[in-house]
C-alpha positions in Angstrom: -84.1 -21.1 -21.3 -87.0 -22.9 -22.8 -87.5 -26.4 -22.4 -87.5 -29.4 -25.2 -90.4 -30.5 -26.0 -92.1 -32.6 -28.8 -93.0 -29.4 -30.7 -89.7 -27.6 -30.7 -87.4 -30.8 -30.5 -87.4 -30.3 -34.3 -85.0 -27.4 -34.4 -82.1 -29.3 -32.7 -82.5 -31.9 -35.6 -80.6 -30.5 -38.4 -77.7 -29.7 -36.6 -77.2 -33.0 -34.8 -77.7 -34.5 -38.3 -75.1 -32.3 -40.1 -72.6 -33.3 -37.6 -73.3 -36.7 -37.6 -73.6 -37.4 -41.1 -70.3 -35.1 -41.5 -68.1 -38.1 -39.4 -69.7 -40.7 -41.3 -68.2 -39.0 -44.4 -65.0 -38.7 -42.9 -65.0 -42.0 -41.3 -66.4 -43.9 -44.4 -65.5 -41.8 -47.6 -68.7 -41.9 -48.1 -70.1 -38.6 -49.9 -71.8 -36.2 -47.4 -75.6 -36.1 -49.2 -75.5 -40.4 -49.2 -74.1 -40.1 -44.9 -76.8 -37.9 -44.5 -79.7 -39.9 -46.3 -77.9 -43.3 -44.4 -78.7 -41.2 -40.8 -82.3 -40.1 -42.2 -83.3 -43.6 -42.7 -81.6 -44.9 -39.7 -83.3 -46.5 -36.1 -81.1 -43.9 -34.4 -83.0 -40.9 -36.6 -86.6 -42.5 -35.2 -85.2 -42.1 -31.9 -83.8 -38.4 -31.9 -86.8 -37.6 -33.4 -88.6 -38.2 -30.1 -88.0 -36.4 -27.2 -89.1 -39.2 -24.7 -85.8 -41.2 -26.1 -84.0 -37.9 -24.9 -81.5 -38.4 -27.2 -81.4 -35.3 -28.3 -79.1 -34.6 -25.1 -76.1 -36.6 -27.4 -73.6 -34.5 -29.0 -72.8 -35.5 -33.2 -69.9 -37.3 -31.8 -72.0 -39.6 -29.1 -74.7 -40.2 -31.5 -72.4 -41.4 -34.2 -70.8 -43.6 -31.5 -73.7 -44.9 -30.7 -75.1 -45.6 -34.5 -72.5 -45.6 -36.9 -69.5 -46.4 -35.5 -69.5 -50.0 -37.0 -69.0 -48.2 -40.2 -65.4 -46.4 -39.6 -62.6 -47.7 -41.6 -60.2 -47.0 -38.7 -60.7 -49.2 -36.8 -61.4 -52.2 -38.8 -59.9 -55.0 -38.9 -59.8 -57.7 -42.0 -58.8 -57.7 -45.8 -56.7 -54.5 -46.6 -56.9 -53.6 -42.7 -54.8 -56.1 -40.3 -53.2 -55.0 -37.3 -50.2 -56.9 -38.6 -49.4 -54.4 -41.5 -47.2 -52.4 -39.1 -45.2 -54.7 -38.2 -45.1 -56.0 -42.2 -41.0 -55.5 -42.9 -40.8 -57.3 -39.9 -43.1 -60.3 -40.8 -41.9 -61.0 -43.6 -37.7 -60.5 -43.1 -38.9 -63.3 -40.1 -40.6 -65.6 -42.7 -38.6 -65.2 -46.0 -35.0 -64.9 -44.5 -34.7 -66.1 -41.2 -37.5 -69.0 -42.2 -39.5 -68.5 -38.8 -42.9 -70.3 -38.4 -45.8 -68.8 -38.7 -46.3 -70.0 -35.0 -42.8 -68.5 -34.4 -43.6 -64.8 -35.2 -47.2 -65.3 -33.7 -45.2 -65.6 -30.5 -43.2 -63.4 -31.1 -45.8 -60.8 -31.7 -47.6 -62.1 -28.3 -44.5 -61.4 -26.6 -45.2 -57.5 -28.0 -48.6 -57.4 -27.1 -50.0 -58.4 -30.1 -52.8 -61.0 -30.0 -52.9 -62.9 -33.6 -52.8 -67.0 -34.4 -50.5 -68.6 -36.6 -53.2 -68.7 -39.3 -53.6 -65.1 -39.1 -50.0 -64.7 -39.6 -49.6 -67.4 -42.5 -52.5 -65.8 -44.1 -50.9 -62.0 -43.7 -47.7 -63.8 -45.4 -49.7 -65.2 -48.6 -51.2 -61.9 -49.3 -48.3 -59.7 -48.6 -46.1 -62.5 -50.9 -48.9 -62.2 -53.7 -49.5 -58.4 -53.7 -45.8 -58.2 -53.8 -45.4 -60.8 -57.0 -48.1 -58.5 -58.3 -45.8 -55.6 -58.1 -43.4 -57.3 -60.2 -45.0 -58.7 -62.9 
């Protein structure tokens, strides 16, 4: 087996950016040619590129963990992605018929192990309430 060096390091390259820029696609929607330009011009490319960062030894997965991961729509939170969406028939039957607080179902949700304020919840409400007038009109 013939040790990485400088000089040879370049044939691991493509294939760690393939697989790298292939998850950023898949995590992003972002099309494959514009993830793989994004990982070209990346701090994380600089550093695979030399062999004394011995980053090469990362697998696709890793290095995308370790650079792009800020970037996956699963697992963001915010506008169009709370954690409160599953439990939106819920939310809202508490609200609009059974007039809870929005500190009410916060503490509710607490008691089910999920961590939200009473503004996040009165905020969830106003959105749901105007996407769903939305659906009306």
């Amino acid at each position: 087996m013939q040790e990485i060096n400088q000089q040879n390091l370049r044939l691991l390259i493509p294939g760690k950016a393939a697989g790298v820029a292939g998850l950023i696609s898949k995590n992003t929607g972002m099309p494959l040619k514009e993830a793989l330009l994004l990982f070209y011009r990346s701090s994380l490319y600089k550093q695979l590129e030399r062999e004394e960062t011995k980053v090469w030894h990362y697998s696709p997965a890793q290095l995308y963990e370790l650079g792009f991961r800020r970037f996956s729509r699963h697992k963001r939170n915010g506008p169009g992605h709370s954690k409160l969406a599953a439990h939106e028939k819920w939310i809202l039957k508490a609200w609009n018929e059974q007039h809870m607080s929005a500190r009410a179902i916060a503490e509710e949700l607490h008691k089910q192990g999920i961590e939200t304020s009473p503004s996040n919840v009165w905020k969830f409400v106003k959105v749901r309430r105007k996407n769903e007038s939305r659906k009306i009109d």
